[in-house]
N, C-alpha and C positions, 0 to 999 in steps of 0.2 A: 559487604552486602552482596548476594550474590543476584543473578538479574535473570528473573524465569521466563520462561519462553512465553508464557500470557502476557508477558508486561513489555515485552517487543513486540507482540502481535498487537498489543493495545496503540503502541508508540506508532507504528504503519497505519492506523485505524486513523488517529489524531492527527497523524504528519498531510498522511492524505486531503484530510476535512479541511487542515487549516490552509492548506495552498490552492485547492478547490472545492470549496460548499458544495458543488451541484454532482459530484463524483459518484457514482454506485459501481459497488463491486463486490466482490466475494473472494475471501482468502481463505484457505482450508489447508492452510501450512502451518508448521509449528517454528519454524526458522526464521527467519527472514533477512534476507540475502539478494545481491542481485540477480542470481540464480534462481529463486523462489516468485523474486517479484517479477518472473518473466509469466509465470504461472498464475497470475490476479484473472480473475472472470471479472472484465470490466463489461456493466449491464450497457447494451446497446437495445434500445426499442422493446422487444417484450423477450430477447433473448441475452445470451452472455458470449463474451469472444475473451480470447489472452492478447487482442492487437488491442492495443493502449490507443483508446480515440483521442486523448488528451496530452497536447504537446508540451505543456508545463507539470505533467506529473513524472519525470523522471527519474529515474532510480539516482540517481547525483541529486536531484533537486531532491526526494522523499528524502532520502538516507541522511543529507544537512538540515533539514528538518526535525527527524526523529533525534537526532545529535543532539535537538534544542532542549528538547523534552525531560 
């Protein structure tokens, strides 16, 4: 079975939700990588930034996450 690039972007969607509920973001990549996940528009107040406010969504913590999935 081969593993398409919506179904990794789905898996960072789900990885994110399930280690924080309250996360808003925006991924507009088709990869997902720890190169890619430096690139997340994480929503801050009524705008978007790529500085990760949240200390337990790390790309080691996402990436073992998605692994689950």
């Amino acid at each position: 079975m081969t593993t398409k690039a919506y179904d990794t972007v789905d898996k960072l969607y789900q990885a994110v939700k399930n280690l924080n509920t309250n996360a808003k973001f925006v991924f507009e990549g088709k990869t997902v990588n720890e190169t890619t996940f430096g690139t997340i528009k994480w929503e801050s107040g009524d705008s978007h930034t790529t500085t990760n406010p949240y200390s337990d969504l790390t790309w080691t913590a996402v990436e073992a996450e998605m692994d689950k999935l």
